[in-house]
Backbone as CSV, one residue per row, in Angstrom:
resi,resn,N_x,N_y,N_z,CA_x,CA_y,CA_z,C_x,C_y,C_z
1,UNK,31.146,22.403,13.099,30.472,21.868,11.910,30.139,20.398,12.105
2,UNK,29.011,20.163,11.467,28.575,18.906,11.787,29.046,17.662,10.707
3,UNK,29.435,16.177,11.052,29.807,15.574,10.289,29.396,15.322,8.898
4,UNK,30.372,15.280,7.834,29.807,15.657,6.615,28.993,13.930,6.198
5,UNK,28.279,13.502,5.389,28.052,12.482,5.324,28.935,11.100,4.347
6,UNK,28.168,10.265,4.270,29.120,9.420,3.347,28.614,10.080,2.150
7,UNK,29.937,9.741,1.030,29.220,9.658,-0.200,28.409,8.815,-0.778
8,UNK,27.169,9.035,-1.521,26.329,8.272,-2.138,26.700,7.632,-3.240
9,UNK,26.878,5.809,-3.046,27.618,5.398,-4.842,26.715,5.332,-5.477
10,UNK,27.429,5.446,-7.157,26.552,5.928,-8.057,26.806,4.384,-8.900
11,UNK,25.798,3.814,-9.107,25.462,2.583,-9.787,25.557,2.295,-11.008
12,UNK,26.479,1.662,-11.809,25.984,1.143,-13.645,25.117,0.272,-13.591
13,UNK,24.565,0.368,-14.537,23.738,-0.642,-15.035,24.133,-2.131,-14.776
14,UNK,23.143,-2.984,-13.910,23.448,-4.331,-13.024,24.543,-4.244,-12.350
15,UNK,24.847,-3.797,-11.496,25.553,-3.239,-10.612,24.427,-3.786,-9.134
16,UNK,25.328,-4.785,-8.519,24.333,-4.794,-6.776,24.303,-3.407,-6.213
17,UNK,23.336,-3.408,-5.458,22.975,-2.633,-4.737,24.182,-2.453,-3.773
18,UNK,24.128,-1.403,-2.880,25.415,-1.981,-1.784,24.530,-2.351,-0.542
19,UNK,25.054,-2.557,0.615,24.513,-3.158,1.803,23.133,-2.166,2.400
20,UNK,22.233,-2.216,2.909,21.264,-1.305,3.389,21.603,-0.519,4.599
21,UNK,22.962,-1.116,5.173,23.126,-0.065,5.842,24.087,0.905,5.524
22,UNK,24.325,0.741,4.685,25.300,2.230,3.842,24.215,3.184,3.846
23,UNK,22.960,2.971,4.063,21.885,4.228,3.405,22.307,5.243,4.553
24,UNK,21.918,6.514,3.992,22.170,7.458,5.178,21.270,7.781,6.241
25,UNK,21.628,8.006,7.490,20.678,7.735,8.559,20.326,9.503,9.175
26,UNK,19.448,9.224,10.166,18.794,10.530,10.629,19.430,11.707,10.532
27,UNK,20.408,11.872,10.914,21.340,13.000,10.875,21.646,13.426,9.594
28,UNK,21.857,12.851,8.633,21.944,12.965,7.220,20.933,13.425,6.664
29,UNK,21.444,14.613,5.481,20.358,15.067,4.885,19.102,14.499,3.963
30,UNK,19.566,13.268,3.699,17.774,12.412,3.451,18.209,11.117,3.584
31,UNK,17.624,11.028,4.998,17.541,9.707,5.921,17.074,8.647,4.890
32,UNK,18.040,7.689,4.611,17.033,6.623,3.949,18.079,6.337,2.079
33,UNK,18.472,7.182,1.981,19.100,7.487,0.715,20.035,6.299,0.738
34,UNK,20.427,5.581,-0.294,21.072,4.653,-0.547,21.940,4.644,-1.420
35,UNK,21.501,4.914,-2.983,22.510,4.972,-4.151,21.780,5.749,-4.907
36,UNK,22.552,6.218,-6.343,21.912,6.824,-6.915,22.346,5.870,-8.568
37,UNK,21.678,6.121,-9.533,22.073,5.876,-10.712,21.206,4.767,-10.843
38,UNK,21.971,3.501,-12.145,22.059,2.300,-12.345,20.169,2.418,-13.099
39,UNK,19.754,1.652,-13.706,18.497,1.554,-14.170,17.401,1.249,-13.883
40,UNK,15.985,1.420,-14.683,15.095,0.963,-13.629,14.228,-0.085,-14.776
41,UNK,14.844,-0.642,-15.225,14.545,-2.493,-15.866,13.746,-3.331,-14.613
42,UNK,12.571,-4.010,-15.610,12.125,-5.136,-14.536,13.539,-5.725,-13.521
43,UNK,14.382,-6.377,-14.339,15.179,-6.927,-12.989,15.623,-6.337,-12.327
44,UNK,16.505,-4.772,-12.854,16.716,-4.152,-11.270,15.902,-3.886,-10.244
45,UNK,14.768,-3.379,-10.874,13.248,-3.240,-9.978,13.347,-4.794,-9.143
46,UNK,13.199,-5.834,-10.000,12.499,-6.665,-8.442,14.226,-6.900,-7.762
47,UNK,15.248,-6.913,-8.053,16.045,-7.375,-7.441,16.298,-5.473,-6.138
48,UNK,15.831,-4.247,-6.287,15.439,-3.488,-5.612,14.471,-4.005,-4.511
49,UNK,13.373,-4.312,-4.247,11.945,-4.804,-3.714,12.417,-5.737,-3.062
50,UNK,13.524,-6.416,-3.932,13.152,-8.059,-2.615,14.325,-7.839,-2.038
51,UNK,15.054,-6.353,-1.675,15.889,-6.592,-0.520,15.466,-5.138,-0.127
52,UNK,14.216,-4.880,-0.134,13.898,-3.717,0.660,14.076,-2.505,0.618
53,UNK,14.295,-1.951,-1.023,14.935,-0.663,-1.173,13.887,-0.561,-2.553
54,UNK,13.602,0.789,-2.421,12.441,1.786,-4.038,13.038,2.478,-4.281
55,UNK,12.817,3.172,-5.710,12.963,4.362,-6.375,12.505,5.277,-6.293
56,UNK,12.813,6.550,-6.031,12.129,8.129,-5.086,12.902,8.746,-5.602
57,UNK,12.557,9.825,-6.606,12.940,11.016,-7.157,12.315,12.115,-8.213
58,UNK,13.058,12.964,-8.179,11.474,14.115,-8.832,12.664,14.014,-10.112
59,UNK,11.719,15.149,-11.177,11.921,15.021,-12.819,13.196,16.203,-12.443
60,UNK,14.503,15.765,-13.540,15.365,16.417,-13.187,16.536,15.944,-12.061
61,UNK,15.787,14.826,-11.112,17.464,14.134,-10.862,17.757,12.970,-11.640
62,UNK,18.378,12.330,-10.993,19.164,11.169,-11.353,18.026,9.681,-10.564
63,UNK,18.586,8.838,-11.191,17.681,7.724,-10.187,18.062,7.582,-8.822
64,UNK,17.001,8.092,-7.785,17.507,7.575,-6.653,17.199,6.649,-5.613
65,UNK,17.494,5.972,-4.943,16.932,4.505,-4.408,17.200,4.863,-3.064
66,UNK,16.244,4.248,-2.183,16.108,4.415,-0.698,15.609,3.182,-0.191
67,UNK,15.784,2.803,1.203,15.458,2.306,2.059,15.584,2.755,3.591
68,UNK,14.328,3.233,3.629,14.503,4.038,5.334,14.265,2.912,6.074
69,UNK,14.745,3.648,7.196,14.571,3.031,8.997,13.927,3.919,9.574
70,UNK,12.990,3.804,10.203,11.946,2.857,10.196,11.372,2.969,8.692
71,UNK,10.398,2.055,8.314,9.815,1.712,7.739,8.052,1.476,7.898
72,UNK,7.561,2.503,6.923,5.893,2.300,7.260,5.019,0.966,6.719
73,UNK,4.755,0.476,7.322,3.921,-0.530,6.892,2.632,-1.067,7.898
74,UNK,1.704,-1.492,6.554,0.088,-1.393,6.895,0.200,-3.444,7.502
75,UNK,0.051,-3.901,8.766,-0.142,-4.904,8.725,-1.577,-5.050,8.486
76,UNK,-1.915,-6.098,7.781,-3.290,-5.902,7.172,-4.491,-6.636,8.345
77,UNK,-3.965,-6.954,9.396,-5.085,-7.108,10.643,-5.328,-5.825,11.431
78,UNK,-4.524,-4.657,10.902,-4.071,-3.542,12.041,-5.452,-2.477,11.180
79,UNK,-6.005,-3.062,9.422,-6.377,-1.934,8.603,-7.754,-1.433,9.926
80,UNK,-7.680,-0.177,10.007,-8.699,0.503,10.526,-10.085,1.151,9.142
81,UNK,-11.386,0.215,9.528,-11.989,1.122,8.827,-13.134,1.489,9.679
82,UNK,-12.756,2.848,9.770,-13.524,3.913,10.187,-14.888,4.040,9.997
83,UNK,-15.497,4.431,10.750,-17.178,4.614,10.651,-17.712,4.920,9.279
84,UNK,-17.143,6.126,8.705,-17.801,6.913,8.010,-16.978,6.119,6.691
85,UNK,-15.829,5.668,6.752,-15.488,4.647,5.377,-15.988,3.285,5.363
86,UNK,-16.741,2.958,6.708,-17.688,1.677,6.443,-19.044,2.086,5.548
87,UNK,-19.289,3.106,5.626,-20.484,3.668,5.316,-20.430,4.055,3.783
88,UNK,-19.461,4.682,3.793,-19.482,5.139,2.337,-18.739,3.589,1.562
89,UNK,-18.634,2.440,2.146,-17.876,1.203,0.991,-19.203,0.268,1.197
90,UNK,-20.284,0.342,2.379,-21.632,0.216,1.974,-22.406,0.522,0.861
91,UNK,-22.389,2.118,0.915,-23.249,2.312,-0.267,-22.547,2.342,-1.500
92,UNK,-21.404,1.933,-1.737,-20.904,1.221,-2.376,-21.133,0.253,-2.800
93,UNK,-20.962,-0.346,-1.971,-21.619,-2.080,-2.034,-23.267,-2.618,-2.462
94,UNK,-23.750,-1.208,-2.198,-25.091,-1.939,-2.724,-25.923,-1.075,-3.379
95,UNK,-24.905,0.317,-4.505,-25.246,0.697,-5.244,-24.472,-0.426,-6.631
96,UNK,-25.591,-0.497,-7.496,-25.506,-0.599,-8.945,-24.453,-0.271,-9.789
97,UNK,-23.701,-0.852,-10.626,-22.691,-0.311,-11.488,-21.047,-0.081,-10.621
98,UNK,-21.121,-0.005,-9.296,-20.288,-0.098,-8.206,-19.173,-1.262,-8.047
99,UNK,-17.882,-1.519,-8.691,-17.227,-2.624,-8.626,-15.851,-2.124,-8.790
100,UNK,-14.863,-3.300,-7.930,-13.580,-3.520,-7.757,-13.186,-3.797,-8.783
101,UNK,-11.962,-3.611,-9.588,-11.622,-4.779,-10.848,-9.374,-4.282,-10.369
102,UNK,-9.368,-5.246,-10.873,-7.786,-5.284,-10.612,-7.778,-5.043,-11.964
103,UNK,-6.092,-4.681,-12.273,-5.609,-4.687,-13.874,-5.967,-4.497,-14.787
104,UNK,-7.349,-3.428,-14.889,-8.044,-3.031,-16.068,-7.884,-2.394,-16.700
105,UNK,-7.133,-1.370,-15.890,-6.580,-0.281,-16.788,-5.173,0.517,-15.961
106,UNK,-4.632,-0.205,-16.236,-3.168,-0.003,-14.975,-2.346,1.537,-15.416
107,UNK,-2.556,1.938,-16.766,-1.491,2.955,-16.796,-2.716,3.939,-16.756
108,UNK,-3.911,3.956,-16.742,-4.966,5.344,-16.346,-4.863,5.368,-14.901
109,UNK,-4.654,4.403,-14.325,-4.223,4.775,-12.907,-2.804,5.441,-12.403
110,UNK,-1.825,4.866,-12.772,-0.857,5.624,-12.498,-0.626,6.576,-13.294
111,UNK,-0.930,7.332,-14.424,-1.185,8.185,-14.694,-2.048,9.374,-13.956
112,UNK,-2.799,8.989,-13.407,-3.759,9.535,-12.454,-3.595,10.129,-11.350
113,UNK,-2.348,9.231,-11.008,-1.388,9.192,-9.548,-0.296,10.213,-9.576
114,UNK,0.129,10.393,-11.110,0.850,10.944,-11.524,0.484,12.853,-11.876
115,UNK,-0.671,12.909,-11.823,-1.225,13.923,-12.578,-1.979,14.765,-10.737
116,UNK,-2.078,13.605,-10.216,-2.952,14.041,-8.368,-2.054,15.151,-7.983
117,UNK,-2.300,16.274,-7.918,-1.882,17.383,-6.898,-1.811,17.062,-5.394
118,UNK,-0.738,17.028,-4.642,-1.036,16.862,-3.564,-0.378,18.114,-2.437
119,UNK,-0.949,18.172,-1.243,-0.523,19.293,-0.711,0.970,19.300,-0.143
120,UNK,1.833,20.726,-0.378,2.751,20.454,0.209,3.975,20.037,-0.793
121,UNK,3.465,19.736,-2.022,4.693,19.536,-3.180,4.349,20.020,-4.182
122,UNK,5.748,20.329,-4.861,5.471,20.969,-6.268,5.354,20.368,-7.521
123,UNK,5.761,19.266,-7.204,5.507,18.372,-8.420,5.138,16.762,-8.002
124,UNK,5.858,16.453,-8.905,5.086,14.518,-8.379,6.982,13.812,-8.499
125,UNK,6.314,12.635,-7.883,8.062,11.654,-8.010,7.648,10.887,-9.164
126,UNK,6.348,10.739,-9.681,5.803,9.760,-10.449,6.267,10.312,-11.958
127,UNK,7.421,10.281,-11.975,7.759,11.196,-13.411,7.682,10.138,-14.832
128,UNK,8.151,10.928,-15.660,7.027,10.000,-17.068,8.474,8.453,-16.608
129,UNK,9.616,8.568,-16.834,10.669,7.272,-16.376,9.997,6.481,-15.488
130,UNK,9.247,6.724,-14.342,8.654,5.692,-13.440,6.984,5.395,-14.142
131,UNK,6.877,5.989,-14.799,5.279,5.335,-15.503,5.646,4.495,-16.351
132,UNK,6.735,4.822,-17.179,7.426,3.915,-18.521,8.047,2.694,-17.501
133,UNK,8.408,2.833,-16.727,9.248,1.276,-15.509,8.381,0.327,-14.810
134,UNK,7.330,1.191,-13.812,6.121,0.764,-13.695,5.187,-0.022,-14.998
135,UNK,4.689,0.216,-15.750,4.266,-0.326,-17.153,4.982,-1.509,-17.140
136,UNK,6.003,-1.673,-17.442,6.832,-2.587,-17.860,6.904,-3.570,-17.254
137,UNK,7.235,-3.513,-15.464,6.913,-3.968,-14.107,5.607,-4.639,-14.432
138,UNK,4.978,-4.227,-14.896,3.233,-4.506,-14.620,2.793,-5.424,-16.068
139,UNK,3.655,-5.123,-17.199,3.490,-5.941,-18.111,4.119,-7.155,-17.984
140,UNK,5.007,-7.594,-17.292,5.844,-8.054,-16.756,4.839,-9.298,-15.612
141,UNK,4.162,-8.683,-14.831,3.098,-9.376,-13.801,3.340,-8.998,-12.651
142,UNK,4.620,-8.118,-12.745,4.663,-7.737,-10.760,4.002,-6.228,-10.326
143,UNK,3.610,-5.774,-11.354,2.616,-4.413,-10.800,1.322,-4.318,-11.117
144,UNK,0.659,-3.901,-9.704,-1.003,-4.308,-10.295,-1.665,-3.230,-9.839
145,UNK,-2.673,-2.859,-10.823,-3.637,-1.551,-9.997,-5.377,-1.914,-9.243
146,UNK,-5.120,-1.527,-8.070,-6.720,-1.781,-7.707,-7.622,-0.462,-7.899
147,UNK,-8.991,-0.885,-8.527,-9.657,0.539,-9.477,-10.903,0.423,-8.815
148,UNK,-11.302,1.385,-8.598,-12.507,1.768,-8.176,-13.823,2.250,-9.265
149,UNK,-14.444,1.656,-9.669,-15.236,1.930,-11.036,-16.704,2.430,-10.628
150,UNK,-17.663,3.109,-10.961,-18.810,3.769,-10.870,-19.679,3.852,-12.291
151,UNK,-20.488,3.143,-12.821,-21.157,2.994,-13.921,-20.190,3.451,-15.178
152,UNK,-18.998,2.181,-15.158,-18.532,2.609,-16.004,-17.305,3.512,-15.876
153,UNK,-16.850,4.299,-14.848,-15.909,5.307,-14.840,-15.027,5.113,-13.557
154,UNK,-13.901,5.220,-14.023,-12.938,5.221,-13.046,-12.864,6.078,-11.835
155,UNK,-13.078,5.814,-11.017,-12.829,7.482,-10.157,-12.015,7.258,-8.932
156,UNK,-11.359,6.514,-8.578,-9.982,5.999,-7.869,-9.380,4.754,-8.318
157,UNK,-8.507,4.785,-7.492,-7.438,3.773,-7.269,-5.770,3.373,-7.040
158,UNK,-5.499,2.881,-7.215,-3.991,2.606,-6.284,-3.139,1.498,-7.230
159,UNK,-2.065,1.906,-7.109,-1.013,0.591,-7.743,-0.053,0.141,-6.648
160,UNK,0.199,-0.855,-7.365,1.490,-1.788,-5.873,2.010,-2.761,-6.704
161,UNK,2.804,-3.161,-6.268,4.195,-4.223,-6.513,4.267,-5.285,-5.406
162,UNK,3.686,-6.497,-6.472,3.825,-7.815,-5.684,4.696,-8.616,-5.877
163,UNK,5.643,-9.433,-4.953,6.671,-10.296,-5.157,6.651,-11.604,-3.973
164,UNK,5.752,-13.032,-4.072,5.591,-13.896,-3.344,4.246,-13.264,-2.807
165,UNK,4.350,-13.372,-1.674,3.671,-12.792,-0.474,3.822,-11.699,-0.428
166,UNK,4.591,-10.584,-0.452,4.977,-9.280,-0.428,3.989,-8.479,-1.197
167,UNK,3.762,-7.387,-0.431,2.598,-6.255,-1.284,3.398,-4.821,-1.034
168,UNK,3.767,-4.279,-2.075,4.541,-2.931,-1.939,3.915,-1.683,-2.017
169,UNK,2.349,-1.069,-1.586,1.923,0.195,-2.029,2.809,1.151,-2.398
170,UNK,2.615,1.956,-3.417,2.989,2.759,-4.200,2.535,3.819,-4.300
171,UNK,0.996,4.564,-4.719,0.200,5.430,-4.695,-1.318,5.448,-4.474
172,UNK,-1.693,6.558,-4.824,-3.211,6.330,-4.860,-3.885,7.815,-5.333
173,UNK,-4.791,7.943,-6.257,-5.699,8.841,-6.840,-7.132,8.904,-6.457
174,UNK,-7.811,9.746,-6.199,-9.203,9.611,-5.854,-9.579,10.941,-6.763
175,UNK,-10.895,10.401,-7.606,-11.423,11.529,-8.130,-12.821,11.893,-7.588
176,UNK,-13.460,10.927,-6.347,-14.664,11.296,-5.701,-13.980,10.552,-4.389
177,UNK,-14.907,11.171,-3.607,-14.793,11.403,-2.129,-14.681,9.574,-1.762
178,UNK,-13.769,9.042,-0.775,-13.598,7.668,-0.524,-12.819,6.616,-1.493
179,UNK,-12.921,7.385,-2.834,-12.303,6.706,-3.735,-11.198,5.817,-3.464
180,UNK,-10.202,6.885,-3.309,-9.161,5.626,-2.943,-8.536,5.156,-1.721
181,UNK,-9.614,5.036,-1.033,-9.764,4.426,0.447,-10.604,2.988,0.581
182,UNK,-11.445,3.326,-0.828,-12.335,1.747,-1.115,-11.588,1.259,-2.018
183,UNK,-10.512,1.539,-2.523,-9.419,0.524,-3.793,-8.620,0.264,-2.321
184,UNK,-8.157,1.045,-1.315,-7.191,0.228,-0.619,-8.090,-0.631,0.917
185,UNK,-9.288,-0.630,0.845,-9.985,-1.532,1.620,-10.012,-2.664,1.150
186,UNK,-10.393,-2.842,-0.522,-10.510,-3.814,-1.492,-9.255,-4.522,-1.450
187,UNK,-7.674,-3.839,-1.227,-6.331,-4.479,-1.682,-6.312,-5.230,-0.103
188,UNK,-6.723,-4.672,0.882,-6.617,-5.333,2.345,-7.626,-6.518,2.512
189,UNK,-8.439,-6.274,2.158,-10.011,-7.591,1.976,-8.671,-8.780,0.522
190,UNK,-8.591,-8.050,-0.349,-7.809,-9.387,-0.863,-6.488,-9.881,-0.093
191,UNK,-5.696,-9.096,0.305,-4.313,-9.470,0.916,-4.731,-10.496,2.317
192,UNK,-6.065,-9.796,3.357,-6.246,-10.999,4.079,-6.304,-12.680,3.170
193,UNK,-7.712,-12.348,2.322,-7.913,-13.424,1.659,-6.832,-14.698,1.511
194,UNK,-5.956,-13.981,1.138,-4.263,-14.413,0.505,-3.506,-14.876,1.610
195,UNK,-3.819,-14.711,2.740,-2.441,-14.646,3.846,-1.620,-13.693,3.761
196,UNK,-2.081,-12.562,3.193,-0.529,-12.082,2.811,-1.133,-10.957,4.429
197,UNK,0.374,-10.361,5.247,0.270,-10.238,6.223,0.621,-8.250,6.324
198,UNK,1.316,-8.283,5.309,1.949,-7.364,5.412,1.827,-6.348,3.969
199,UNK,1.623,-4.809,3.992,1.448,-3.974,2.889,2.695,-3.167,3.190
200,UNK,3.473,-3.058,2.348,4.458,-1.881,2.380,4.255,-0.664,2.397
201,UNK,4.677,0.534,2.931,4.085,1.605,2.735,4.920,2.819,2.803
202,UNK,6.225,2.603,2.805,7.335,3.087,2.765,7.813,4.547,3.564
203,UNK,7.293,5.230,3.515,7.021,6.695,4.361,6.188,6.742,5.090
204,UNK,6.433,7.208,6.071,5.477,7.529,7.195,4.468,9.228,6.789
205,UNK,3.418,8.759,6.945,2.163,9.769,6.348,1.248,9.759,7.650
206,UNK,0.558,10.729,7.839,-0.776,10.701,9.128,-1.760,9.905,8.295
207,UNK,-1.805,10.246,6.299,-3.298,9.849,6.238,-3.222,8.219,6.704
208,UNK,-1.918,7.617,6.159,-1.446,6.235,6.308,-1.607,5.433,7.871
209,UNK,-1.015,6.294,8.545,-1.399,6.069,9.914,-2.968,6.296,10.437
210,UNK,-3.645,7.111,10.162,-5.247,6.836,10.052,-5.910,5.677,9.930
211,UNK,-4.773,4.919,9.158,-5.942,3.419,8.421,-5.031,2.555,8.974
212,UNK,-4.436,2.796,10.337,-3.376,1.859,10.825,-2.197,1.344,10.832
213,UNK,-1.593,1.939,9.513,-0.200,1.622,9.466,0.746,2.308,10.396
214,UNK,1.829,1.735,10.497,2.821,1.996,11.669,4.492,1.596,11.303
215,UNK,5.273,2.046,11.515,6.534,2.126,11.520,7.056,0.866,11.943
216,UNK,8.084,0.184,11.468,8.423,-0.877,12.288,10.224,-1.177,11.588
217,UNK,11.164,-1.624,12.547,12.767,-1.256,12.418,12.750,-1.848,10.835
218,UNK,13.415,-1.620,10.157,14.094,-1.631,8.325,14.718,-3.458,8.421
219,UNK,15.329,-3.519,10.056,15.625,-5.300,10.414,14.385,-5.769,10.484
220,UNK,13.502,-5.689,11.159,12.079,-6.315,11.167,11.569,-6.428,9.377
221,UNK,11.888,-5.075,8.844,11.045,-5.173,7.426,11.494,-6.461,6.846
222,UNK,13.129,-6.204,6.583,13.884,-7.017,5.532,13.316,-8.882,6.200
223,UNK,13.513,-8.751,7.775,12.999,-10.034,7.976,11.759,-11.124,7.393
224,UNK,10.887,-10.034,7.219,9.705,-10.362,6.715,9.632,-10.511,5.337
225,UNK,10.477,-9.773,4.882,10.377,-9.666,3.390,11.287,-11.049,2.892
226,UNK,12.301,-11.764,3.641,13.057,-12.388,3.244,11.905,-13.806,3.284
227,UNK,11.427,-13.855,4.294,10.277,-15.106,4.368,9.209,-14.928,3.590
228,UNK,9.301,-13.369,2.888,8.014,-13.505,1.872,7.720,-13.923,0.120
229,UNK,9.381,-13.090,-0.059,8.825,-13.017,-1.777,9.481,-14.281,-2.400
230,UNK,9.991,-15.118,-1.794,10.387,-16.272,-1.989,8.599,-17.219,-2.521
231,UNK,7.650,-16.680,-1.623,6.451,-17.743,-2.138,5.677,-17.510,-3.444
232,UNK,4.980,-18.234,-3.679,3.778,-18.448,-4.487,3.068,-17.215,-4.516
233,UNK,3.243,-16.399,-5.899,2.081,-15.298,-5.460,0.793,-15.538,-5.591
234,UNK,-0.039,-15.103,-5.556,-1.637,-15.189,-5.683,-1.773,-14.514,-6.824
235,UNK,-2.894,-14.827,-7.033,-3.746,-14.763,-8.566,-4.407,-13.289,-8.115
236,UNK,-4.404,-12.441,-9.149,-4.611,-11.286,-9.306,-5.931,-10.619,-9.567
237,UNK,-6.754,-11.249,-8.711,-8.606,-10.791,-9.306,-9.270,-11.081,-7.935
238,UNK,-10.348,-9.714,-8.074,-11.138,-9.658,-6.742,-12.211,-10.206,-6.952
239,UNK,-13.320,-10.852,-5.941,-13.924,-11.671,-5.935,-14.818,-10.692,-4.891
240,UNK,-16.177,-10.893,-5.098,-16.536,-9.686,-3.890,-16.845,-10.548,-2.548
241,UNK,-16.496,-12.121,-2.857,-16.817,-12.597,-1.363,-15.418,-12.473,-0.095
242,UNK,-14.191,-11.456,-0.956,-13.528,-10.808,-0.018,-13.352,-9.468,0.487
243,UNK,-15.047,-9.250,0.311,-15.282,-8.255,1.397,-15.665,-9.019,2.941
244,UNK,-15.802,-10.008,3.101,-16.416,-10.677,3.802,-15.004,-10.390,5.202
245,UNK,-13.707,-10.702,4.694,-12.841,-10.301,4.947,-12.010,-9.130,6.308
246,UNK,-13.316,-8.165,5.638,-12.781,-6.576,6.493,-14.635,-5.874,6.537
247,UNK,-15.516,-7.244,6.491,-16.931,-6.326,6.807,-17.337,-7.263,7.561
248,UNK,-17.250,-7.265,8.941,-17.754,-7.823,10.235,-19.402,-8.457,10.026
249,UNK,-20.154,-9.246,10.309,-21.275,-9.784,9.577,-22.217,-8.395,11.119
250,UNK,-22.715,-7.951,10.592,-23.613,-6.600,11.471,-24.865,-7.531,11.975
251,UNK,-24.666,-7.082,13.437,-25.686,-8.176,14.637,-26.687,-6.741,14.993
252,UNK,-27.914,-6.916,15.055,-29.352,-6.058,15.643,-28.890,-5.925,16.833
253,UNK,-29.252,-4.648,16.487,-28.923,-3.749,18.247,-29.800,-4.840,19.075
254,UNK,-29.280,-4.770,20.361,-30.721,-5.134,21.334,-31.345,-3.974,21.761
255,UNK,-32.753,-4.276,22.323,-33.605,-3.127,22.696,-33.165,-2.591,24.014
């Protein structure tokens, strides 16, 4: 029989976290698992984030908090955009009624995120407790949604959790094709803008790895994170001269 694991402590309310390496590792039945319980209040939330650990759980458990090893994250010089998503954030760009807006409507997005079918699960982690925490987070100033708008109508976008420099992706909804691939081109065109270097991305995904993100040790994360959310965050509004950013200025073929 194989070694049984540690037990998972169960947290009261303001209660520290325990060390990140108590989380349970590969061999353990969910790599990454840390604690369970304790609340999800703005301060536990950012005092969660700024030492490298989220909330992940479906409707029906308990709160549960993780920090895996490795760790996915989008460095935002690494974002890949692809032929056919240059093309479609073109005609984007120079159709009519076509615009970025941050924070316009933050809970139709995660609601959205919340409601997205995705393949491969039966339900969502985005349960109504993390829309009501999120909200709060975001009323608060540390959660922001980037929206993808079309004459008027929402039809993607993405939320994340900022702390200093630090950018935490969270989700993303698309209700037309590219949707929310041009809200997270838009969050990479602003995060260059910003200096900010680094997008969190917490699980490793292929679509994630498509657009460049990559795994890197949970010591590397926390490193970065410790030099980050300590700064000055940036102001929360897109500007479209940071597309300029992640759209290469296009030179005439030669003959």
């Amino acid at each position: 029989m194989g070694k049984r694991p540690r037990p998972v402590p169960w947290l009261a309310a303001l209660q520290n976290f325990p060390p990140l390496e108590r989380a349970w590792g590969p061999d353990d039945p969910a790599p990454g698992l840390l604690a369970a319980g304790a609340a999800l209040d703005v301060r536990t939330l950012i005092q969660a984030y700024s030492q490298g650990i989220f909330p992940w759980f479906s409707l029906g458990q308990p709160v549960l908090w993780w920090s895996p090893d490795p760790r996915m994250v989008l460095r935002t010089a690494a974002f890949k955009l692809h032929r056919s998503l240059r093309k479609s954030l073109l005609h984007f760009l120079d159709t009519p009624g076509c615009e970025i807006r941050f924070d316009s409507a933050f809970e139709c997005v995660i609601s959205a995120c919340a409601a997205k079918l995705r393949g491969g699960q039966a339900g969502t982690w985005i349960v109504p407790d993390i829309v009501k925490a999120y909200s709060a987070l975001h009323q608060a100033g540390y959660a922001h949604s980037v929206e993808t708008w079309v004459a008027g109508e929402l039809i993607g976008g993405l939320y994340c959790v900022n702390l200093g420099s630090m950018v935490f992706g969270e989700s993303m909804f698309a209700d037309r094709t590219d949707a929310s691939k041009i809200a997270l081109a838009a969050l990479v065109a602003f995060c260059r803008a910003q200096d900010i270097a680094l997008v969190d991305c917490q699980q490793n995904t292929r679509h994630l790895a498509s657009l460049g993100a990559g795994e890197i040790s949970r010591a590397e994360f926390v490193a970065h994170l410790d030099s980050s959310v300590g700064k000055t965050a940036p102001r929360w509004h897109f500007e479209t001269v940071y597309w300029n950013q992640i759209l290469a200025p296009r030179t005439p073929t030669l003959p």
